[in-house]
N, C-alpha and C positions, 0 to 999 in steps of 0.2 A: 652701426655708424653713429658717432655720437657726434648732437649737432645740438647746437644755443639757440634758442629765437628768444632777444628782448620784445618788451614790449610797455606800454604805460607813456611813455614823455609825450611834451606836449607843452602848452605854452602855460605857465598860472604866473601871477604876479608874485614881486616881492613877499616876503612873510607866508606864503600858501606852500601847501603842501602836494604831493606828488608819492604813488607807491608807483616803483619797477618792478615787472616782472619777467623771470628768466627761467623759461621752460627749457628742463632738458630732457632730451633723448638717449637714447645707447647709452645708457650705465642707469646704475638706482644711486643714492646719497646713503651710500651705509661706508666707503673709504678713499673721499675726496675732498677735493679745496674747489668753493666757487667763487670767484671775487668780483667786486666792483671795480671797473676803472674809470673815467673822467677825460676827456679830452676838449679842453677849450681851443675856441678860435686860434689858430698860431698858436698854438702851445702842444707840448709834451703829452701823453699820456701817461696820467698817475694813479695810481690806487687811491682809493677810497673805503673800500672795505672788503671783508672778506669773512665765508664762513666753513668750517673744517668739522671732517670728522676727529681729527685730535684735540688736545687741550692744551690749550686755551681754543674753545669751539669760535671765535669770531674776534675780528680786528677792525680798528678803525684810523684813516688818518687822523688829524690833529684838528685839521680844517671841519672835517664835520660828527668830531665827539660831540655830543650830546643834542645833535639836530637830527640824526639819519639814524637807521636801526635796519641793520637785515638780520631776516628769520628764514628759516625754510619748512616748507611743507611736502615731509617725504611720500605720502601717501599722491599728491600728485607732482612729484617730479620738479618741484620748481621753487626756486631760491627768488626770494622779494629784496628790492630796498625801500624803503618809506623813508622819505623824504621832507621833514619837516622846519619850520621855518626859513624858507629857501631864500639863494643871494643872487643877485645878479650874475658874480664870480663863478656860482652855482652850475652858468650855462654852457650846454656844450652836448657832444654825445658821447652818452653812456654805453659802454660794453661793459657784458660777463662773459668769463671768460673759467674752464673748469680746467685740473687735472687730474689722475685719478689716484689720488694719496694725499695724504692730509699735508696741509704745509703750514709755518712757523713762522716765530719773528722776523726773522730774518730774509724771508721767502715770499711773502705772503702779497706783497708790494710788490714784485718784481714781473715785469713780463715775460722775462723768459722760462721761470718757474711754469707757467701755464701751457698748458698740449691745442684745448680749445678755446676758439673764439665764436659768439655771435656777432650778428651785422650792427647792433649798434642803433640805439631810440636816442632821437632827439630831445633836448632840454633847451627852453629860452625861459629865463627868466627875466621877465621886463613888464615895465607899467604901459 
């Protein structure tokens, strides 16, 4: 049975930083897509990032190039986001979400691309 547990969010101010982390279960990270998604107050759920056994191994929105960085560590099962210089806009709950094949430009952003969901860590960003 393959299951997600975030974990990591939590409250830190403007400019601070934050690492997520997303243990998975039922599969190993040797030919699949794990991504970040975002969901603000009243808003959409959107991608954020994502990382693949294909190539290009990781993607980023727009919104947070060069602030956010996910890595994975196969040996224990669990795909991170580190979350640096955060925004207010920043706030919301985070899901990862896996499938079990690498996914693409095109793909990687999408939710219906994705098989699993976990339940999702909270993020406020505020003074």
């Amino acid at each position: 049975q393959v299951q997600l547990v975030e974990s990591g969010g939590g409250l830190v101010q403007p400019g601070g930083s934050l690492r997520l982390s997303c243990a998975a279960s039922g599969f190993t990270l040797d030919y699949y897509a794990i991504g970040w998604f975002h969901q603000g107050p009243g808003k959409e759920r959107e991608g954020v990032s994502c990382i693949s056994s294909g190539d290009p191994s990781t993607y980023y929105a727009d919104s947070v190039k060069g602030r956010f960085t996910i890595s994975s560590d196969n040996a224990k099962n669990t795909v991170y986001l580190q979350m640096n210089s955060l925004k207010p806009e920043d706030t919301g709950v985070y899901y990862c979400a896996a499938v079990l094949r690498p996914l693409y430009y095109d793909s990687w952003y999408r939710l219906w691309a994705y098989d699993y969901w976990g339940q999702g860590t909270q993020v406020t960003v505020s003074s």
